[in-house]
py3Dmol code that shows the C-alpha trace and the ligand (Angstrom):
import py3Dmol

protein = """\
ATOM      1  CA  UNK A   1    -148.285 138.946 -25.038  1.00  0.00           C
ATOM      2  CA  UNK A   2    -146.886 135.805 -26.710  1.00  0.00           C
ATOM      3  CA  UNK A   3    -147.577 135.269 -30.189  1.00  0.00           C
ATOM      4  CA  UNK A   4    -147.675 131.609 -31.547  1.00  0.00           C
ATOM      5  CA  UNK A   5    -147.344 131.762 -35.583  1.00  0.00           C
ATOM      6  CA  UNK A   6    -148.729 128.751 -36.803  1.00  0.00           C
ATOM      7  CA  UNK A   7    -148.565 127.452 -40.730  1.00  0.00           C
ATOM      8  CA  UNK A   8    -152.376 127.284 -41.720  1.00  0.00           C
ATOM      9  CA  UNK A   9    -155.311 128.045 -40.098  1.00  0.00           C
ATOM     10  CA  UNK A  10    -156.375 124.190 -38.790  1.00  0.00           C
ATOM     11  CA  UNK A  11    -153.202 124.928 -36.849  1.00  0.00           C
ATOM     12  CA  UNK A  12    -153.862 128.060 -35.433  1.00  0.00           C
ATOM     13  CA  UNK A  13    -157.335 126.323 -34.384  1.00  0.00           C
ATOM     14  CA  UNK A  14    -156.161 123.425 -32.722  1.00  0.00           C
ATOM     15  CA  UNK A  15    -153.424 124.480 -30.832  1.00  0.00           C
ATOM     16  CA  UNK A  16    -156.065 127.202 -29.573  1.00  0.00           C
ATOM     17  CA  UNK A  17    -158.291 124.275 -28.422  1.00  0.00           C
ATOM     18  CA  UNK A  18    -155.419 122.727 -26.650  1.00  0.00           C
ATOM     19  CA  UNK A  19    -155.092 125.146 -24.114  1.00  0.00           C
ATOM     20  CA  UNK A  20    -158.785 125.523 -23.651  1.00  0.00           C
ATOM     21  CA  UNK A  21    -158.494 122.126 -23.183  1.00  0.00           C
ATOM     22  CA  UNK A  22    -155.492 122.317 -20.811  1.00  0.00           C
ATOM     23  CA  UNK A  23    -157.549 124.676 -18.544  1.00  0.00           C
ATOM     24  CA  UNK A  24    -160.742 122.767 -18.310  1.00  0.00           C
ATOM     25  CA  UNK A  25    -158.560 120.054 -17.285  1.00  0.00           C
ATOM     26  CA  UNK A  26    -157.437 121.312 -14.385  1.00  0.00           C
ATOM     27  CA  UNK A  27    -160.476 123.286 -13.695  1.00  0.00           C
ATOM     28  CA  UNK A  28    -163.257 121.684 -14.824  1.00  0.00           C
ATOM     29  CA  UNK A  29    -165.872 124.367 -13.581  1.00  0.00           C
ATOM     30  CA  UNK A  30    -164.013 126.862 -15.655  1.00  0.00           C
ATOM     31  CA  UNK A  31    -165.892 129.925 -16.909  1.00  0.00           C
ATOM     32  CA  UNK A  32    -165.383 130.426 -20.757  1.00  0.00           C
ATOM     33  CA  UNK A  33    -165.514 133.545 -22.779  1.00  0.00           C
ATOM     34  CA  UNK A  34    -166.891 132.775 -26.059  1.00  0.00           C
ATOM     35  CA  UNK A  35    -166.691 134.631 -29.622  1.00  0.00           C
ATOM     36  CA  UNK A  36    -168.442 134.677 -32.469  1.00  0.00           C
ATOM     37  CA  UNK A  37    -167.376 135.265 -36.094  1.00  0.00           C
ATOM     38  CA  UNK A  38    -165.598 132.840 -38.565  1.00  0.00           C
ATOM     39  CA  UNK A  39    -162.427 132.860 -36.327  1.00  0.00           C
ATOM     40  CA  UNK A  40    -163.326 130.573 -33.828  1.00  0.00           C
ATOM     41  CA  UNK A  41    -165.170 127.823 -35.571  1.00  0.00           C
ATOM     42  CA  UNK A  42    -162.388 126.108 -36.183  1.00  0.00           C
ATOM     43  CA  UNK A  43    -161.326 126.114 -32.483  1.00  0.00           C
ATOM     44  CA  UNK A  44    -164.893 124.828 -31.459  1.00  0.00           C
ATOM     45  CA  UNK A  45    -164.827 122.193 -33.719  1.00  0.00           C
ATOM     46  CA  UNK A  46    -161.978 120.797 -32.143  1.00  0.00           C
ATOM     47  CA  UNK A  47    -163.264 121.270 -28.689  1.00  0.00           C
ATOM     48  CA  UNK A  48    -166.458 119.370 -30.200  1.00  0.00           C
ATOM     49  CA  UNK A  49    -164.538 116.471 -31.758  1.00  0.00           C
ATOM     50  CA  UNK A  50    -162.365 116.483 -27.960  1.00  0.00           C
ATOM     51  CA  UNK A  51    -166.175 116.425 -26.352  1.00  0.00           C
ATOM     52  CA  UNK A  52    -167.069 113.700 -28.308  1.00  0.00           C
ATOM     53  CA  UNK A  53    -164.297 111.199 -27.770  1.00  0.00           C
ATOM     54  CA  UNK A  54    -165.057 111.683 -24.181  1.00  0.00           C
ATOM     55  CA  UNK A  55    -161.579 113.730 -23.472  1.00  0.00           C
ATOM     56  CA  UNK A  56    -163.710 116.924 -22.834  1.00  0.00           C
ATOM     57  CA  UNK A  57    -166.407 117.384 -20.536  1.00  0.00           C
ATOM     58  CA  UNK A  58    -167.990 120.636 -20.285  1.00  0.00           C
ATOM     59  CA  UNK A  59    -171.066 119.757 -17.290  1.00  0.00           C
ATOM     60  CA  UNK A  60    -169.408 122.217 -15.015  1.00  0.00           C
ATOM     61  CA  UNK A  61    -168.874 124.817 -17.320  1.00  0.00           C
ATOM     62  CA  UNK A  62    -170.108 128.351 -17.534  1.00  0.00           C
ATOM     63  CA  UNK A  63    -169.589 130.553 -20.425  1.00  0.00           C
ATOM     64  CA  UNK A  64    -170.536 134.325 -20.995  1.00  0.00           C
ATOM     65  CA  UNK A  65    -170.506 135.414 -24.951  1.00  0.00           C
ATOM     66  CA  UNK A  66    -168.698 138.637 -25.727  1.00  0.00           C
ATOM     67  CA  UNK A  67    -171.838 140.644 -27.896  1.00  0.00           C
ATOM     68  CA  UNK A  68    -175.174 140.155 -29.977  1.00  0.00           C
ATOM     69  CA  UNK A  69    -176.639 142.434 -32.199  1.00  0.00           C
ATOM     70  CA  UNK A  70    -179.524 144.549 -31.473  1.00  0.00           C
ATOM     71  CA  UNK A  71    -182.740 143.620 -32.523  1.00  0.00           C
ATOM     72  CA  UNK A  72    -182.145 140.246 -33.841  1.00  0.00           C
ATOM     73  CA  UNK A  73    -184.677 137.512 -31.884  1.00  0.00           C
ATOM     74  CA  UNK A  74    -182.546 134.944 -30.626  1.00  0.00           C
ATOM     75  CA  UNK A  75    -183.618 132.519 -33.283  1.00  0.00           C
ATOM     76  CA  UNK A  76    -182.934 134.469 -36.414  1.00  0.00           C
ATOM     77  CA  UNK A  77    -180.141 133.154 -38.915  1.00  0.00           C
ATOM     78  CA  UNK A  78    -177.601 135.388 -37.777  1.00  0.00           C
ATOM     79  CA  UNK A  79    -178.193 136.396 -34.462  1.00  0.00           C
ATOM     80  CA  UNK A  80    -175.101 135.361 -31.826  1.00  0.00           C
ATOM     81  CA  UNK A  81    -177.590 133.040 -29.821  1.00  0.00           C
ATOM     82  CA  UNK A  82    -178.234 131.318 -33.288  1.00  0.00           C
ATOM     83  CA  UNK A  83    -174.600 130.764 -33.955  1.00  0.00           C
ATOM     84  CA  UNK A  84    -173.515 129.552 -30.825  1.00  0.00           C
ATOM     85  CA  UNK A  85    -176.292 127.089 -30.735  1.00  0.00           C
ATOM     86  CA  UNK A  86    -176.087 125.620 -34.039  1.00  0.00           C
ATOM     87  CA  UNK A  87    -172.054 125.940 -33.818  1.00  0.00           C
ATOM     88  CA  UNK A  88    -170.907 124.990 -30.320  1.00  0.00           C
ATOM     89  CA  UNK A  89    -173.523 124.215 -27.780  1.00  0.00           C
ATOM     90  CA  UNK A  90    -176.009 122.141 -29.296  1.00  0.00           C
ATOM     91  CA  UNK A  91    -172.849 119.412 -29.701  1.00  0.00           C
ATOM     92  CA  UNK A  92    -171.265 119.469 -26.181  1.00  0.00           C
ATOM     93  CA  UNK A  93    -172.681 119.119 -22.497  1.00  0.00           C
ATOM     94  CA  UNK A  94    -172.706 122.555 -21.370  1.00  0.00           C
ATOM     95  CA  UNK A  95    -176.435 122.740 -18.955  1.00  0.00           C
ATOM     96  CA  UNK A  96    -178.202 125.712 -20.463  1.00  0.00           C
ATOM     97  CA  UNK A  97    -178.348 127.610 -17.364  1.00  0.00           C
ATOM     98  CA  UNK A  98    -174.712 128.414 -17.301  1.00  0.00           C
ATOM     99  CA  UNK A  99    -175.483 130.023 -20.840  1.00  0.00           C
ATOM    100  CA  UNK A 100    -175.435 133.476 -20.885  1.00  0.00           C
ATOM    101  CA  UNK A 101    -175.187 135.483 -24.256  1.00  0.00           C
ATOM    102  CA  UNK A 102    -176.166 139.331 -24.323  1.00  0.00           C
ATOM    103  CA  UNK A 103    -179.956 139.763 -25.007  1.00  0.00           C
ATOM    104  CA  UNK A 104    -180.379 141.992 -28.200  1.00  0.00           C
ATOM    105  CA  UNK A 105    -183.823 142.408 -27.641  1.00  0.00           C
ATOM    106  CA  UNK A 106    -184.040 143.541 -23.991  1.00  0.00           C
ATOM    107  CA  UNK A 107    -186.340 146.530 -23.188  1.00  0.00           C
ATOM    108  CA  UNK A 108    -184.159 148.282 -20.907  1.00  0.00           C
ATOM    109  CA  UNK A 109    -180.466 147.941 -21.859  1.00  0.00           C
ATOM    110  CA  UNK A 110    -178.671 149.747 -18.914  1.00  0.00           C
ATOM    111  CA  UNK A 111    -180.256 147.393 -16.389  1.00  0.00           C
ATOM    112  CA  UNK A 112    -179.287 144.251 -18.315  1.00  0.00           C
ATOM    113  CA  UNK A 113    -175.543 145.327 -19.541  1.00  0.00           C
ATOM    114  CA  UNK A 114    -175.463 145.851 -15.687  1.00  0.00           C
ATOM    115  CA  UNK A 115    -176.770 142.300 -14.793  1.00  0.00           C
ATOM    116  CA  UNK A 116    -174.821 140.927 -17.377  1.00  0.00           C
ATOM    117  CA  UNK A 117    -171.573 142.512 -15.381  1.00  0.00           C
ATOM    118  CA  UNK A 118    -172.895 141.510 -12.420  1.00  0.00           C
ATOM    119  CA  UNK A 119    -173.396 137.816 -13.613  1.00  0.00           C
ATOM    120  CA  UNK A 120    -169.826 137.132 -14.456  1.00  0.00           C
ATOM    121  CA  UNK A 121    -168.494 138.332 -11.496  1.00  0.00           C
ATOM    122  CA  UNK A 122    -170.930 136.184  -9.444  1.00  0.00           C
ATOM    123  CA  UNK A 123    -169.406 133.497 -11.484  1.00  0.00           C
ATOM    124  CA  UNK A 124    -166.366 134.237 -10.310  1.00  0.00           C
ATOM    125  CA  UNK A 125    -164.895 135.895 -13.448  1.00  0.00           C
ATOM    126  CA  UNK A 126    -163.828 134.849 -16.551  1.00  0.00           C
ATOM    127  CA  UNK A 127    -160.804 132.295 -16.789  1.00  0.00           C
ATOM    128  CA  UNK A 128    -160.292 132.174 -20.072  1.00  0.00           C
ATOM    129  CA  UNK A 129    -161.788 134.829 -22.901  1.00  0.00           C
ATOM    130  CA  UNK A 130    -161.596 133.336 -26.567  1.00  0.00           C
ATOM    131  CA  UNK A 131    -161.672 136.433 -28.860  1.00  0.00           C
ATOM    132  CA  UNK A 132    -161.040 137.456 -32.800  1.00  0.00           C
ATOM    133  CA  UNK A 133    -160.354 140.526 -34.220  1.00  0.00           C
ATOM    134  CA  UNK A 134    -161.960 143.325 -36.688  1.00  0.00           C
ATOM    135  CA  UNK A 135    -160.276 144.767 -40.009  1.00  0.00           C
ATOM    136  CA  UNK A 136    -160.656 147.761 -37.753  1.00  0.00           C
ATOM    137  CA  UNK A 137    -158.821 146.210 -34.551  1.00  0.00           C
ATOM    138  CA  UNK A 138    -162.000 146.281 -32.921  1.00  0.00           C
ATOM    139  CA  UNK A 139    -162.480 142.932 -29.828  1.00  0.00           C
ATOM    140  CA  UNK A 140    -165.748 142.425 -29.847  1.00  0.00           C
ATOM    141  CA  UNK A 141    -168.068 145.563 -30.452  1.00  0.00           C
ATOM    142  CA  UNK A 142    -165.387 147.800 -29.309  1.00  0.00           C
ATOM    143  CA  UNK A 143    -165.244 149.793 -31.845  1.00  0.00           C
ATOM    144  CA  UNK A 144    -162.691 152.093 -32.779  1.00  0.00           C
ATOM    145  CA  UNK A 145    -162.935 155.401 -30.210  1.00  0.00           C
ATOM    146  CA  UNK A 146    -164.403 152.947 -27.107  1.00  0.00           C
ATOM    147  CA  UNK A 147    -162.956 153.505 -24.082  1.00  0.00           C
ATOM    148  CA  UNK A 148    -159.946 151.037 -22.460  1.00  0.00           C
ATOM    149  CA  UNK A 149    -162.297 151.455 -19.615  1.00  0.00           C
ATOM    150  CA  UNK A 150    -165.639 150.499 -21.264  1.00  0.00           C
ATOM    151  CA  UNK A 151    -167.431 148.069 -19.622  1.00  0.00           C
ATOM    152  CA  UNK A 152    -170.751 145.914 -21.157  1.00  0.00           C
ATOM    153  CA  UNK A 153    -172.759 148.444 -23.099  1.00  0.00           C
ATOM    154  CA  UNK A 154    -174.913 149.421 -26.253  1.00  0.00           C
ATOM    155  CA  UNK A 155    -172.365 150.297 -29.021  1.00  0.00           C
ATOM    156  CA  UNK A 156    -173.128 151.482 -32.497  1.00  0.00           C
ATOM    157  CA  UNK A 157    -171.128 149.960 -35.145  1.00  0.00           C
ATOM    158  CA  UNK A 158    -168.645 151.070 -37.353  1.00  0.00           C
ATOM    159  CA  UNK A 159    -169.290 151.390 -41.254  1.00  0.00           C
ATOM    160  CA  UNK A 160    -166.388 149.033 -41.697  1.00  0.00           C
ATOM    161  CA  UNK A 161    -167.957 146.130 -39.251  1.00  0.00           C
ATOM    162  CA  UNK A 162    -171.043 146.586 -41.572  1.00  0.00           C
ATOM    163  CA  UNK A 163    -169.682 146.093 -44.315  1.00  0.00           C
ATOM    164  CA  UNK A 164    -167.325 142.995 -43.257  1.00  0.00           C
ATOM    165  CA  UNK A 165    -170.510 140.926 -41.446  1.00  0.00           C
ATOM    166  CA  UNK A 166    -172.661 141.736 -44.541  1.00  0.00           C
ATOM    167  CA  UNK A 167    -171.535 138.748 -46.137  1.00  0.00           C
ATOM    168  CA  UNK A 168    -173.321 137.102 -43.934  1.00  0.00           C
ATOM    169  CA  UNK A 169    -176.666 138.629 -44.407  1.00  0.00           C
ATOM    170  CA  UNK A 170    -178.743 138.876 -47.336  1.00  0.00           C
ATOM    171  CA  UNK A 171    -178.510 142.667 -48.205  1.00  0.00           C
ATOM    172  CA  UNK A 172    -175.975 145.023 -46.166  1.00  0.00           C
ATOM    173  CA  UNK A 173    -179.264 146.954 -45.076  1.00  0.00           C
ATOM    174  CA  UNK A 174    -179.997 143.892 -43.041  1.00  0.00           C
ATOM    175  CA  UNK A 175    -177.242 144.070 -40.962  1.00  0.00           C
ATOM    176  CA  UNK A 176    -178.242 145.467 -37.352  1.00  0.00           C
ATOM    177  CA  UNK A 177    -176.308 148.693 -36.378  1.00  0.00           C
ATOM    178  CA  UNK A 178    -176.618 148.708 -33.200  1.00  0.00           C
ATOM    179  CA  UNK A 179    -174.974 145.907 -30.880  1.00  0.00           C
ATOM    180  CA  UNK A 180    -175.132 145.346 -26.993  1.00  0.00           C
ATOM    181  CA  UNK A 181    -171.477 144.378 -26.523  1.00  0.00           C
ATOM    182  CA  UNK A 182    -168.669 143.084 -23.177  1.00  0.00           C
ATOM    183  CA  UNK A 183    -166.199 146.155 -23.095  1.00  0.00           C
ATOM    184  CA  UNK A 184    -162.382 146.503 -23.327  1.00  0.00           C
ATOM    185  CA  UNK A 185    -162.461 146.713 -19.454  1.00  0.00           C
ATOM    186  CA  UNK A 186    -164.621 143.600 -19.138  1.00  0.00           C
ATOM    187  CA  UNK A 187    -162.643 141.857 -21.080  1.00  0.00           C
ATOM    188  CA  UNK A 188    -158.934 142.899 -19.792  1.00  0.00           C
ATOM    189  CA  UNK A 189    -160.592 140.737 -16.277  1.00  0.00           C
ATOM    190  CA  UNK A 190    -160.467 137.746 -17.988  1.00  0.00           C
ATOM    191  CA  UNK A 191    -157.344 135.543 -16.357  1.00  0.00           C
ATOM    192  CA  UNK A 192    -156.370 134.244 -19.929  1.00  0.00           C
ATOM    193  CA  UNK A 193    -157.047 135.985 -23.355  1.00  0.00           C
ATOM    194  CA  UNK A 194    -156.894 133.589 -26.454  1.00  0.00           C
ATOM    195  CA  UNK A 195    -156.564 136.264 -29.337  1.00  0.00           C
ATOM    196  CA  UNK A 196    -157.006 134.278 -32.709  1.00  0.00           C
ATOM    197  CA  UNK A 197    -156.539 135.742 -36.396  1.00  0.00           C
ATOM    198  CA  UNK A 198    -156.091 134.076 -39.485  1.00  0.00           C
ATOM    199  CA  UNK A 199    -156.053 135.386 -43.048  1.00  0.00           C
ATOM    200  CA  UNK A 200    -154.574 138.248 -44.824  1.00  0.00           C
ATOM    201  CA  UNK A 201    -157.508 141.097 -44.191  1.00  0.00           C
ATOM    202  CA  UNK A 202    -156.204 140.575 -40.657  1.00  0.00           C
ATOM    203  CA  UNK A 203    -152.687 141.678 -41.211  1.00  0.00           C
ATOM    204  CA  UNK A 204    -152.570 145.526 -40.600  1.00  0.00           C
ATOM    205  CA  UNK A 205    -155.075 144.721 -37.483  1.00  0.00           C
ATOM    206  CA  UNK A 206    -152.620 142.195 -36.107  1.00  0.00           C
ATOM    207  CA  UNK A 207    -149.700 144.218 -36.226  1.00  0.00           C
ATOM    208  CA  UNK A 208    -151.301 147.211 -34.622  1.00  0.00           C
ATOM    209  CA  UNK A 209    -153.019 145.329 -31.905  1.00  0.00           C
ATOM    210  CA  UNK A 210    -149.553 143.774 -31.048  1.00  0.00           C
ATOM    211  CA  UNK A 211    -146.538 146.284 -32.286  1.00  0.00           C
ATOM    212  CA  UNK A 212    -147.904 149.538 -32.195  1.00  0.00           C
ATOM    213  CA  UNK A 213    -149.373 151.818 -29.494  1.00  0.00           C
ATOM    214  CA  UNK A 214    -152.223 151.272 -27.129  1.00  0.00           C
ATOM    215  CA  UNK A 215    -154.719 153.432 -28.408  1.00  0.00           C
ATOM    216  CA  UNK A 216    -158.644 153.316 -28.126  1.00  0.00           C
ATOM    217  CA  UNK A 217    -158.202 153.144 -31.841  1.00  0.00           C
ATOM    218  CA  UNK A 218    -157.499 149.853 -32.039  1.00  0.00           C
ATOM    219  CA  UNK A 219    -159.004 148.259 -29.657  1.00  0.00           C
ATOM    220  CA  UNK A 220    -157.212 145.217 -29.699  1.00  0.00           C
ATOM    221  CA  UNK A 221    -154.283 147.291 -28.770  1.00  0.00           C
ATOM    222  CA  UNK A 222    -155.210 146.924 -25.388  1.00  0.00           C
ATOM    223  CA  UNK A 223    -154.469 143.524 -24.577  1.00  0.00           C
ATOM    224  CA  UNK A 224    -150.937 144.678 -23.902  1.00  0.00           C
ATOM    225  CA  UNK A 225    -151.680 145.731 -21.023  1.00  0.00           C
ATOM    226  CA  UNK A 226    -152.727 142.573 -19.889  1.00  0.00           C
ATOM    227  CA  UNK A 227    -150.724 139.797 -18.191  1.00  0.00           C
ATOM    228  CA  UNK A 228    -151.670 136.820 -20.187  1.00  0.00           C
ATOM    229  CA  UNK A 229    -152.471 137.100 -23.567  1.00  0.00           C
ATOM    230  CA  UNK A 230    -151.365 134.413 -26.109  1.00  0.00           C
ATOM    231  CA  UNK A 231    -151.989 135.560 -30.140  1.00  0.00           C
ATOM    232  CA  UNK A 232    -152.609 132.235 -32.281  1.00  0.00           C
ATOM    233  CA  UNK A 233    -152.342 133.345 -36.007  1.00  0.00           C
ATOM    234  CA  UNK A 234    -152.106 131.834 -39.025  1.00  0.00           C
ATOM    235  CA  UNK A 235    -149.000 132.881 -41.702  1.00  0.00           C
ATOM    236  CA  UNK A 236    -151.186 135.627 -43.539  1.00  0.00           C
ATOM    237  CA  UNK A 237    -152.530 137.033 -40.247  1.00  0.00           C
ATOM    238  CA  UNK A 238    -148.920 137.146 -38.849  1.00  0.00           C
ATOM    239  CA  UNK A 239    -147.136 138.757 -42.302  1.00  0.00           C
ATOM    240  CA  UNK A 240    -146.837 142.140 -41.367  1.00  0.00           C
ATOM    241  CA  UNK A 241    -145.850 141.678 -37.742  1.00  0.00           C
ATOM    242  CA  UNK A 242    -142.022 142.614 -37.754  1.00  0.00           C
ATOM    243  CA  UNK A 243    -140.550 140.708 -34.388  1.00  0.00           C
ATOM    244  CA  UNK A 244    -141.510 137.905 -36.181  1.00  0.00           C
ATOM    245  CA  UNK A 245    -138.631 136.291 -35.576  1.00  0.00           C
ATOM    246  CA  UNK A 246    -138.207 136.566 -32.002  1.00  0.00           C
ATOM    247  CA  UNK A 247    -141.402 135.334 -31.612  1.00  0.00           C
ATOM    248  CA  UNK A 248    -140.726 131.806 -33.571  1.00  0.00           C
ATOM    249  CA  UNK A 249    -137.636 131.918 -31.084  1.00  0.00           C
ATOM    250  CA  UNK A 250    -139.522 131.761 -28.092  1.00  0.00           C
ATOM    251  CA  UNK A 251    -141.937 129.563 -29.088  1.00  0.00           C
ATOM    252  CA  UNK A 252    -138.644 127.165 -30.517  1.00  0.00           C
ATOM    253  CA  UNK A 253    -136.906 127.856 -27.144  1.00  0.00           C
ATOM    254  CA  UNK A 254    -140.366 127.240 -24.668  1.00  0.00           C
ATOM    255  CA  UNK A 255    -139.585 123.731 -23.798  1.00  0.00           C
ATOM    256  CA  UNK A 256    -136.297 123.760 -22.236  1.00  0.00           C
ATOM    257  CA  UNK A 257    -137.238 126.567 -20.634  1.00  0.00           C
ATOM    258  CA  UNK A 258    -137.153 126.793 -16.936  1.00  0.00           C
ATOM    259  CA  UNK A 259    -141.153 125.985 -15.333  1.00  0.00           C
ATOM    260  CA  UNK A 260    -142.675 129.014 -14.805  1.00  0.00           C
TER     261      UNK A 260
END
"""
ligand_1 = """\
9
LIG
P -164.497 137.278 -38.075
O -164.869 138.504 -37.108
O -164.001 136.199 -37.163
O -165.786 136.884 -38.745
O -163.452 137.770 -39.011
C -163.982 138.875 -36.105
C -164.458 140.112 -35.385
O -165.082 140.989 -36.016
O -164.204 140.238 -34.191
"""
view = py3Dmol.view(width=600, height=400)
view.addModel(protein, "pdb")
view.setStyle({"model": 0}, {"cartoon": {"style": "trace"}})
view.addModel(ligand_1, "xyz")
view.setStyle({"model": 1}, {"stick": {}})
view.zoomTo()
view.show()
């Protein structure tokens, strides 16, 4: 894991976009993990304003989202499909058949998490998975207690998600409980993993997912185990981390390091 601390959030976003940018560069028919959540909309924003100054183009590109909720149509307010279209895709080049975003309205759930699965790997995997973090360490609807192993499945969530998303609803009734969501396994296959944070309720969750064990617990935890992770937080996400200073070291000392 390498953890780039960065002053203020607009930081923390943009330096996030610049390596998605560096990889669709030299891979233009790259295949993008995407997120949901306020963590990333700073990040694609600045993919957006790259797009549209012609220094990004995303025609070859295939992206797979990490979750949706269950039961949400795919044009409600607050469904994933929703925010991805009125946030990302509706403002870059991306042909809607190389789309895909879990369906939380399916009839049979078991035979689409499997064709979801199967979808990405006929894409060729993932090459770079953009994710956030829950108060709860949770990446995407891995919940505390999923398996390190879990692969794309119907999770219920945690009392704790609830209550964070239902700012975003009207009444915390509304939000759905259930969620069709990638698993930890799914997403350890991803060649890169962008972990963003920013803000202070991210703190505790930051410093577990990175200093403490791997446990099912945190979910986040797991990303330790893989072998290319970079963490781009913001000062308040990063406060409780205590190698903090080794970490602005390495970042200080990257450049005249030798190529890798
Ligand atoms: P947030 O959600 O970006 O809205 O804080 C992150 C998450 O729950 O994964």
């Amino acid at each position: 894991m390498e953890v780039a601390i960065l002053r203020t959030v607009e930081e923390m976003s943009r330096a996030a976009a610049r390596e998605v940018a560096h990889v669709l560069n030299a891979k233009p028919n790259a295949v993008l993990g995407m997120a949901t959540g306020s963590t990333p909309l700073g990040l694609y924003q600045e993919l957006v304003r790259l797009h549209k100054r012609g220094e990004l183009d995303f025609s070859h590109v295939t992206t797979f989202n990490l979750d949706e909720y269950v039961g949400l149509p795919i044009n409600h307010p607050q469904s994933y499909h929703q925010f991805m279209h009125e946030n990302f895709f509706r403002h870059v080049n991306i042909p809607p058949q190389n789309i895909h975003i879990p369906s939380g309205t399916t009839t049979n759930y078991a035979a689409f998490c499997a064709w979801y699965e199967d979808r990405i790997r006929q894409a060729g995997g993932i090459d770079v998975q953009i994710l956030g973090i829950g108060s709860d360490g949770h990446i995407a609807f891995n919940e505390p207690g999923s398996s390190l192993n879990s692969r794309t499945r119907l999770k219920t969530l945690a009392r704790q998600t609830i209550d964070d998303n239902a700012r975003f609803f009207e009444r915390r009734e509304d939000v759905p409980i259930y969620a069709i969501t990638m698993g930890v396994g799914t997403i350890l296959e991803a060649r890169k993993i962008l972990l963003l944070a920013n803000g202070p309720k991210k703190a505790d969750a930051i410093a577990a997912a990175v200093e403490g064990p791997v446990t099912a617990m945190i979910t986040a935890s797991a990303l330790q185990m893989h072998p290319y992770t970079r963490v781009y937080v913001d000062e308040a996400a990063a406060s409780k981390l205590k190698m903090r200073e080794y970490y602005d070291w390495i970042q200080e000392k990257k450049p005249g390091a030798p190529p890798a």
